[in-house]
Backbone as CSV, one residue per row, in Angstrom:
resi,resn,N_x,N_y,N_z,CA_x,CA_y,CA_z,C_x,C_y,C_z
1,UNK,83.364,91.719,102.266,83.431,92.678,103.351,83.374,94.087,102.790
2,UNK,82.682,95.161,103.805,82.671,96.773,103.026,83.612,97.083,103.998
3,UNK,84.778,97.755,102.971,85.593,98.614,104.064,86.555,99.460,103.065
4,UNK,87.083,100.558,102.944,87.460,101.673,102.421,88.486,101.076,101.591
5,UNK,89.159,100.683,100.819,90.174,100.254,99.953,91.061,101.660,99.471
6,UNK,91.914,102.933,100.360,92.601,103.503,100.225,94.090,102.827,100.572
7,UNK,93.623,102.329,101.551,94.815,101.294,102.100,94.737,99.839,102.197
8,UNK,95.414,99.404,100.976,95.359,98.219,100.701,96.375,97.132,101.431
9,UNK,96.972,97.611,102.469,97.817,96.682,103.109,97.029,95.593,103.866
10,UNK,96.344,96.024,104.282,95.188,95.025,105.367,94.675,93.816,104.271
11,UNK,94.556,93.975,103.210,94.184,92.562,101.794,95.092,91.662,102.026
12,UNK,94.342,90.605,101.502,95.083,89.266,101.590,95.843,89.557,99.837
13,UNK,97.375,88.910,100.300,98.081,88.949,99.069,97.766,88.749,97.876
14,UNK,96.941,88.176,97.520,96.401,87.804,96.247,95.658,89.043,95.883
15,UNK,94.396,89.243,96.586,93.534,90.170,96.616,94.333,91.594,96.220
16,UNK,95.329,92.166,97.212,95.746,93.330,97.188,96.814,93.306,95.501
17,UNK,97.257,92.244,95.434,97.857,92.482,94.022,96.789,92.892,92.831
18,UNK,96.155,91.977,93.191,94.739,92.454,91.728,94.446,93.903,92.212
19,UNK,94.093,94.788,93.174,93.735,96.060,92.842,94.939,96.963,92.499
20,UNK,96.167,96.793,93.178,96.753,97.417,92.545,97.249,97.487,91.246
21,UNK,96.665,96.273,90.491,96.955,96.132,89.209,96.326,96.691,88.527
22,UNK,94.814,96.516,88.710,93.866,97.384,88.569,93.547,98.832,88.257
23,UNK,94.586,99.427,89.863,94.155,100.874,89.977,94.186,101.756,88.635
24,UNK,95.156,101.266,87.756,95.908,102.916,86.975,94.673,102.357,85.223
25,UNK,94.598,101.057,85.229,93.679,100.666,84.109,92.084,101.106,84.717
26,UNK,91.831,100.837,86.207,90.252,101.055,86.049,90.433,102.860,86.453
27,UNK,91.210,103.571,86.526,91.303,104.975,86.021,91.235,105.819,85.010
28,UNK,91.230,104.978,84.031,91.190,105.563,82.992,90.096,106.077,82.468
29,UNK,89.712,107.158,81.416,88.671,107.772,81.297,88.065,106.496,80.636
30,UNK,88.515,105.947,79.664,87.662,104.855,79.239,88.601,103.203,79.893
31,UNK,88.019,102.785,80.473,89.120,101.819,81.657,89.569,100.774,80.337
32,UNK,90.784,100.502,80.908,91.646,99.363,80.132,90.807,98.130,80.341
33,UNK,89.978,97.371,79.747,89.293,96.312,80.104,90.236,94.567,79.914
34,UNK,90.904,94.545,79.002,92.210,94.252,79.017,93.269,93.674,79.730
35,UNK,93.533,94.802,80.390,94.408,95.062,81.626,93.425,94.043,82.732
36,UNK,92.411,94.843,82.796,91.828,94.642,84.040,91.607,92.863,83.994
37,UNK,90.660,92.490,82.768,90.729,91.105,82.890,91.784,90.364,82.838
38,UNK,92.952,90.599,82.008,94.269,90.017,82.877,94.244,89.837,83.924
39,UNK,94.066,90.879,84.749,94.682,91.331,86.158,93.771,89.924,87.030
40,UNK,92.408,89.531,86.847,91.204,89.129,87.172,91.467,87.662,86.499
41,UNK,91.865,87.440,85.601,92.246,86.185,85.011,93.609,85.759,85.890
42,UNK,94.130,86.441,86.537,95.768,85.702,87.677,95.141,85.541,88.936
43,UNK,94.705,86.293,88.833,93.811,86.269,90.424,92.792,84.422,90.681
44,UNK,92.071,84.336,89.431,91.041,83.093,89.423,92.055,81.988,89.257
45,UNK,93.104,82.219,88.554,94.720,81.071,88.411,95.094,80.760,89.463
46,UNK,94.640,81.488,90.658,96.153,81.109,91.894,94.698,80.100,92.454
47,UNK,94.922,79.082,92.379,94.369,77.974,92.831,94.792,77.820,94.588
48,UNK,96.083,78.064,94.700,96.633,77.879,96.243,95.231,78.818,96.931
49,UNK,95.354,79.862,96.672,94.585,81.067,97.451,92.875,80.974,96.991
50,UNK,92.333,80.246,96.126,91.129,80.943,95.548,90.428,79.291,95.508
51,UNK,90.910,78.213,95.781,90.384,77.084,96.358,89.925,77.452,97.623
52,UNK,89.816,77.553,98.455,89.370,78.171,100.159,88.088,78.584,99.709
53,UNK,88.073,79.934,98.709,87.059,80.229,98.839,86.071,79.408,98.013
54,UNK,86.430,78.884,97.093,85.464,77.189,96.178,84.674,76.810,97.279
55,UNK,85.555,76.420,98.030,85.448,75.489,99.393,84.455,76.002,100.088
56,UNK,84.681,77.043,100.499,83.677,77.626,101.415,82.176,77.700,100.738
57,UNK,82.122,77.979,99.508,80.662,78.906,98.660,80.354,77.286,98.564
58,UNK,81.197,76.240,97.874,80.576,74.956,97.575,79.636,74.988,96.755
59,UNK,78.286,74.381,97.071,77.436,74.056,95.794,76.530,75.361,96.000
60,UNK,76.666,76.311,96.984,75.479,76.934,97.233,75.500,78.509,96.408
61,UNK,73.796,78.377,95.589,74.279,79.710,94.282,73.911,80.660,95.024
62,UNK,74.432,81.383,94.806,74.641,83.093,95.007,75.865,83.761,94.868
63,UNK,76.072,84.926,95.044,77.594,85.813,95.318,77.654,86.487,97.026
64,UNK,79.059,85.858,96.476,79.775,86.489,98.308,80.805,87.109,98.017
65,UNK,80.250,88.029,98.742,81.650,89.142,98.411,82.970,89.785,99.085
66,UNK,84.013,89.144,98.388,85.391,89.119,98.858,85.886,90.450,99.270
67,UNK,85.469,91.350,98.543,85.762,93.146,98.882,84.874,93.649,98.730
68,UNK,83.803,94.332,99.067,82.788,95.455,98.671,82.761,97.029,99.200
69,UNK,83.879,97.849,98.567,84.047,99.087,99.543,82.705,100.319,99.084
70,UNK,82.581,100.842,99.455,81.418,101.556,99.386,81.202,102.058,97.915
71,UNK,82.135,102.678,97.420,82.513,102.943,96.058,83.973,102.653,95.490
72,UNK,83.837,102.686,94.088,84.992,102.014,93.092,85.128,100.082,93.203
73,UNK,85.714,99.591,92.469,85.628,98.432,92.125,85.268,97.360,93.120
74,UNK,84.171,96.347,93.213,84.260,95.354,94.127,84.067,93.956,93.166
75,UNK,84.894,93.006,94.321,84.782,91.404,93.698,84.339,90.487,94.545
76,UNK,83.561,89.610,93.628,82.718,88.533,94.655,82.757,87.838,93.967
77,UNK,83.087,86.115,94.534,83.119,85.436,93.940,81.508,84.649,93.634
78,UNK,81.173,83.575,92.407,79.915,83.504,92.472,79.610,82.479,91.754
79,UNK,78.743,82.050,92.109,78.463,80.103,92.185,77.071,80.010,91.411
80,UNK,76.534,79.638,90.224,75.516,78.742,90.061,75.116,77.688,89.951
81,UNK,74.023,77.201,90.332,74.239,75.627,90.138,74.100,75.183,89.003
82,UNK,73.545,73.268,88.753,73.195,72.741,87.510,72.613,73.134,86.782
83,UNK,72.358,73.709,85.534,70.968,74.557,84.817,70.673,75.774,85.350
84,UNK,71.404,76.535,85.712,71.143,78.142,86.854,71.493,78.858,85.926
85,UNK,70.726,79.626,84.864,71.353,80.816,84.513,70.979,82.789,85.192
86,UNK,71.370,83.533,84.730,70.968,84.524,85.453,70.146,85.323,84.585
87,UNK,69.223,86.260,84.901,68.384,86.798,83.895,69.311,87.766,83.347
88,UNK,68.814,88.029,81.678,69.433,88.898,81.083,69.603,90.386,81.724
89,UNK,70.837,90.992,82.052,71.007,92.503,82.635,71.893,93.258,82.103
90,UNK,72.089,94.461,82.091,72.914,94.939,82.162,73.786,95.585,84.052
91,UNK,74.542,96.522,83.689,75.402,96.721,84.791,75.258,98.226,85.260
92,UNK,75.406,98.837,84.188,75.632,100.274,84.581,77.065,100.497,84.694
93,UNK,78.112,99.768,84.656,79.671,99.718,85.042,80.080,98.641,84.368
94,UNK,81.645,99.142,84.479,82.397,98.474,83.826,82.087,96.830,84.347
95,UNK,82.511,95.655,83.882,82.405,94.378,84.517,83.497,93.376,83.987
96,UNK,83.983,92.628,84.527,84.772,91.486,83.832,84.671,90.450,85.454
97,UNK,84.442,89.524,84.449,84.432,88.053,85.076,85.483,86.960,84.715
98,UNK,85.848,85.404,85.305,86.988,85.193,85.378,86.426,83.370,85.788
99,UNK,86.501,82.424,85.278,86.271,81.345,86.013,87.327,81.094,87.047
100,UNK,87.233,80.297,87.983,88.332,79.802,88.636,88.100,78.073,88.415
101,UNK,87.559,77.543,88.655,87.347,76.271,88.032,85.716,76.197,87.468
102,UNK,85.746,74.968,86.860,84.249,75.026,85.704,84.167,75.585,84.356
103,UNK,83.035,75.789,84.252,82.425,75.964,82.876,81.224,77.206,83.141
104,UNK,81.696,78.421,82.372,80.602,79.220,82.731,80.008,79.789,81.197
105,UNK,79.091,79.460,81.077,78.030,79.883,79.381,77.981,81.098,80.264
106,UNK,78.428,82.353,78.929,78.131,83.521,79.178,77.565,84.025,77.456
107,UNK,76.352,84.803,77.650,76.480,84.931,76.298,75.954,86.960,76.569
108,UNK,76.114,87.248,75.339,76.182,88.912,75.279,74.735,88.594,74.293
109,UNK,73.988,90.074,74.269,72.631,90.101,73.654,72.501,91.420,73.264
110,UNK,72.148,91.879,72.338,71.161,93.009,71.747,69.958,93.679,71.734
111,UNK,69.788,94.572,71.630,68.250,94.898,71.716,68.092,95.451,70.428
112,UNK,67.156,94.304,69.528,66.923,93.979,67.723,66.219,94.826,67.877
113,UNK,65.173,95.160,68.683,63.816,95.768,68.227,63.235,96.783,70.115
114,UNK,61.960,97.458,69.567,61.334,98.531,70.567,61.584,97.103,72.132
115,UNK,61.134,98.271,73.656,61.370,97.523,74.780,59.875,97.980,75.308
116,UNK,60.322,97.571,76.633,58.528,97.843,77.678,58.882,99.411,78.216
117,UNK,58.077,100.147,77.311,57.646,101.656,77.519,59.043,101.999,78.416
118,UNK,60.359,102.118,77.474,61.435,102.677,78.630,61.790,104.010,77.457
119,UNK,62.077,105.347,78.469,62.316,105.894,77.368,63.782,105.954,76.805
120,UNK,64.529,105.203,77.138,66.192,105.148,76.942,65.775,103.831,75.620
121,UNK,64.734,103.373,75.585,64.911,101.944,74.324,63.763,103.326,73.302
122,UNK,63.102,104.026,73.481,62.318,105.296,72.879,61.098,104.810,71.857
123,UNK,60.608,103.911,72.903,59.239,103.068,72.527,58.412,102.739,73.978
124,UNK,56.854,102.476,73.297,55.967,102.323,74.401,55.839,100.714,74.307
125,UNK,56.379,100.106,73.109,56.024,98.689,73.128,56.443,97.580,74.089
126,UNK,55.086,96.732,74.685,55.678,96.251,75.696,56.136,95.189,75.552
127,UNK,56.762,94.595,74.405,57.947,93.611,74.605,59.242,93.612,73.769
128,UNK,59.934,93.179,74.589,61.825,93.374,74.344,62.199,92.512,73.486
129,UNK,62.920,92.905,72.682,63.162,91.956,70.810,64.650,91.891,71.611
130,UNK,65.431,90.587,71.923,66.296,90.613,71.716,66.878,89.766,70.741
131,UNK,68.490,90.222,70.548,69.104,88.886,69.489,70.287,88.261,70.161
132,UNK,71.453,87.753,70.167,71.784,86.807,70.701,73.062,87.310,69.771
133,UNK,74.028,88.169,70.239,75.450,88.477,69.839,75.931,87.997,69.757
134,UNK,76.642,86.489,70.762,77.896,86.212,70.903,77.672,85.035,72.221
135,UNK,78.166,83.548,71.990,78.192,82.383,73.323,79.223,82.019,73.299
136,UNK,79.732,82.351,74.339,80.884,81.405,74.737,81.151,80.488,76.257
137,UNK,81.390,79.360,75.971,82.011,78.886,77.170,83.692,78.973,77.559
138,UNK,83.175,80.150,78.896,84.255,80.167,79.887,84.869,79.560,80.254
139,UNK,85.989,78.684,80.698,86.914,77.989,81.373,87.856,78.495,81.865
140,UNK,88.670,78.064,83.318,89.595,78.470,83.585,90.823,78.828,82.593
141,UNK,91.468,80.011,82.573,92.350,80.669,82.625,91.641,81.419,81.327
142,UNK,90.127,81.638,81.350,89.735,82.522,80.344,89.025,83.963,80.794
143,UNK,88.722,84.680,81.080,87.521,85.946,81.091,86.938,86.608,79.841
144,UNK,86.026,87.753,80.649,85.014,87.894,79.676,84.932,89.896,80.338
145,UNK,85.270,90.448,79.288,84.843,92.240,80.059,83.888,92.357,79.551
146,UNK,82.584,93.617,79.668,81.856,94.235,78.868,82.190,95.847,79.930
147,UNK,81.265,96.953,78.936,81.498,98.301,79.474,80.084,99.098,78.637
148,UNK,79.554,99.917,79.517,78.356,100.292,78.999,78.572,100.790,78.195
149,UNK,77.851,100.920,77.134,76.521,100.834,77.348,75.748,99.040,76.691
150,UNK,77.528,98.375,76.085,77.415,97.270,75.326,77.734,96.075,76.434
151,UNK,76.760,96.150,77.414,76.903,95.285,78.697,75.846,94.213,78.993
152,UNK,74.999,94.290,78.271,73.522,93.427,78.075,74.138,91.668,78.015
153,UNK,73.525,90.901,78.616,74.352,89.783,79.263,73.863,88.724,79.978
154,UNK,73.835,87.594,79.789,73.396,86.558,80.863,74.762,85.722,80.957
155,UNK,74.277,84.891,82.019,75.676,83.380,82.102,75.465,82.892,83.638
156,UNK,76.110,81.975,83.738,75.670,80.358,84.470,76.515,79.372,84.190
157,UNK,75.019,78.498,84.350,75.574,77.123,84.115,74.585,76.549,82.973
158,UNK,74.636,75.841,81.828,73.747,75.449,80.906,73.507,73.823,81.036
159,UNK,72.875,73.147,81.168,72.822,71.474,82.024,72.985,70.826,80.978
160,UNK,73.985,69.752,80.970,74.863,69.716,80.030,75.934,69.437,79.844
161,UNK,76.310,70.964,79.862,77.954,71.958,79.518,78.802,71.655,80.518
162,UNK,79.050,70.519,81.239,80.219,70.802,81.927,79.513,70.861,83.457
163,UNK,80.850,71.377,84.060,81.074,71.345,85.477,80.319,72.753,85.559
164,UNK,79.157,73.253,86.458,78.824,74.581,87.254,80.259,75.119,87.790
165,UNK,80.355,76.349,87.229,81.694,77.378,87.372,80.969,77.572,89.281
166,UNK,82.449,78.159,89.067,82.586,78.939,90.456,83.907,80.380,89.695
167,UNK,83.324,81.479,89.739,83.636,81.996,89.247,84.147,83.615,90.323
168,UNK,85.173,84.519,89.081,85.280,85.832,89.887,84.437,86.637,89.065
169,UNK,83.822,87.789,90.048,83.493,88.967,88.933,83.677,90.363,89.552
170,UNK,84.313,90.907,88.664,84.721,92.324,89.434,83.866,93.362,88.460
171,UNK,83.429,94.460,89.392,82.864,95.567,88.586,83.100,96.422,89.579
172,UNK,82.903,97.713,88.349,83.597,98.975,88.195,83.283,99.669,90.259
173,UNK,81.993,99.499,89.837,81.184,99.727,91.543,80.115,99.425,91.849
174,UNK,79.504,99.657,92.785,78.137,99.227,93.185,77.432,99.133,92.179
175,UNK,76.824,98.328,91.418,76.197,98.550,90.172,74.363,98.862,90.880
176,UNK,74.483,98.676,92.316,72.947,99.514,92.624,72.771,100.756,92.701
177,UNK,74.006,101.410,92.340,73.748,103.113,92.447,73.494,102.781,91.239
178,UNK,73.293,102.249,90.080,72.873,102.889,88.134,71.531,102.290,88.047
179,UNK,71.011,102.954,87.334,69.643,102.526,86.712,69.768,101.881,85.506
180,UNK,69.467,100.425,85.820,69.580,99.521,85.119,68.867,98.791,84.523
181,UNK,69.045,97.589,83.305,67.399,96.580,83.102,67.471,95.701,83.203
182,UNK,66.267,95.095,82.766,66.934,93.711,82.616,65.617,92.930,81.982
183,UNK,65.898,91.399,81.312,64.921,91.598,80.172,64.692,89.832,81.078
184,UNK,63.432,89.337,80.211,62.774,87.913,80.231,62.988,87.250,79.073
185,UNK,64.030,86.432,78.975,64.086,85.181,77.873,62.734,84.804,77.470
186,UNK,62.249,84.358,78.457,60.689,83.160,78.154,59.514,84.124,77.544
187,UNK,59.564,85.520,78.164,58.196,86.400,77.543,58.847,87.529,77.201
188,UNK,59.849,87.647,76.643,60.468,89.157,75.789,60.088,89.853,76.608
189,UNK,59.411,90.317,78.151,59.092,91.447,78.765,60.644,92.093,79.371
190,UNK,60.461,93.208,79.810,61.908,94.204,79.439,61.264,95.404,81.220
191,UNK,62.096,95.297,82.253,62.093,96.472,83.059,63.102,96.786,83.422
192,UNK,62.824,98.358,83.820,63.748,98.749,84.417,64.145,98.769,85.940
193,UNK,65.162,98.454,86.415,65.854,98.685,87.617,66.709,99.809,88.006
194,UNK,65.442,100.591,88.678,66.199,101.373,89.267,66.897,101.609,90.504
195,UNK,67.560,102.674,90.884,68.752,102.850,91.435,68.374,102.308,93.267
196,UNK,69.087,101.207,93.832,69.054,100.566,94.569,68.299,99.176,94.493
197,UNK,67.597,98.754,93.425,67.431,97.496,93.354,68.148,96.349,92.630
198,UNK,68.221,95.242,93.220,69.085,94.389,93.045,68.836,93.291,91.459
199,UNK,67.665,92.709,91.185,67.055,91.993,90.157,67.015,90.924,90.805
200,UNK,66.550,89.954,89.860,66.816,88.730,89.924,67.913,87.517,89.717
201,UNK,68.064,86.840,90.525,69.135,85.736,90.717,69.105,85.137,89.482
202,UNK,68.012,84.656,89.061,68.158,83.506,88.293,67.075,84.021,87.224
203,UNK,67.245,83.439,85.820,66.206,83.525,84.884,64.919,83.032,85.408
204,UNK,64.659,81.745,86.204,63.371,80.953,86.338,62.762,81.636,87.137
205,UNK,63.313,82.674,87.923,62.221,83.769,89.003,61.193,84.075,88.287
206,UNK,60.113,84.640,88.445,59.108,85.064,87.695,59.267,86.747,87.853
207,UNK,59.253,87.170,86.915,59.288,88.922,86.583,58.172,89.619,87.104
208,UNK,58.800,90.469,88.223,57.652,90.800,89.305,57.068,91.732,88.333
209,UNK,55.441,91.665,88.637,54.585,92.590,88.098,54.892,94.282,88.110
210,UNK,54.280,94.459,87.527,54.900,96.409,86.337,53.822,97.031,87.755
């Protein structure tokens, strides 16, 4: 739901505890990431309150979003299916995610080498060298922060690995106000997203033409 989060009494108990836990860490000039995924890791724990919403999303992938106020932090919870991963992106904002039940492959990535003519990667070459930082599988009572500009990122479900997560993810804010990228596993191609577009759901989309 979008609606002003000055007054947090109207939140459901669970909900309103995580922002106020939140507030004084995602204030900070450089935010407590820490804090915050704690805060985001109790929240995906309370099984009483955060089963409902399992329930409701079920098998179907996408994100639905539990708070979305116009600006500052929103959380949605978010479902992929068997073999669903998401294309590599960044955020533009802070982010931390949170399983509530499942298994979520999240892995962090680099940019080894030149991108597709962006001038923030400060090359015309049109394909994206990435390398492969860091995999881990998520499980309940674990999370995962990143914070720009070291936010470059995919995760899912890997077919396989376990149970498809149903997961939390909170970020800093609208991540469609930042100009953002996002890259192609299968053909190293690399664009940018700019400010109001959303990307792609899933890696297997095909990377709309330049």
């Amino acid at each position: 739901m979008t609606r002003a989060i000055d007054d947090l009494a109207w939140l459901d108990g669970p909900v309103r505890d995580l922002f106020e836990r939140i507030a004084g860490p995602a204030s900070e000039a450089v935010p407590d990431l820490p804090a915050i995924g704690d805060a985001l890791r109790a929240l995906a724990g309370d099984l009483d309150y955060m089963t409902r919403w399992v329930e409701a999303v079920g098998d179907t992938s996408g994100a639905t979003a539990i708070l979305a106020p116009v600006r500052g932090p929103r959380l949605m919870i978010v479902h992929r299916r068997d073999g669903e991963m998401s294309a590599v992106h960044d955020h533009g904002t802070w982010v931390a995610i949170a399983p509530i039940v499942g298994l979520e492959t999240h892995r962090r990535w680099r940019v080894a080498g030149p991108g597709e003519g962006d001038a923030d990667l400060g090359t015309d070459d049109p394909v994206a060298r990435l390398e492969l930082a860091r995999a881990d599988g998520l499980g309940a009572g674990t999370a995962a922060t990143l914070l720009p500009p070291d936010d470059l990122h995919d995760h899912g479900h890997l077919a396989g690995h376990g149970r498809p997560a149903h997961i939390l993810i909170l970020t800093g804010d609208d991540q469609r106000r930042y100009r953002r990228n996002e890259w192609d596993l299968a053909t190293g191609r690399h664009r940018v997203l700019e400010v109001g577009e959303g990307g792609r759901w899933l890696a297997t989309e095909p990377m709309p033409d330049a």
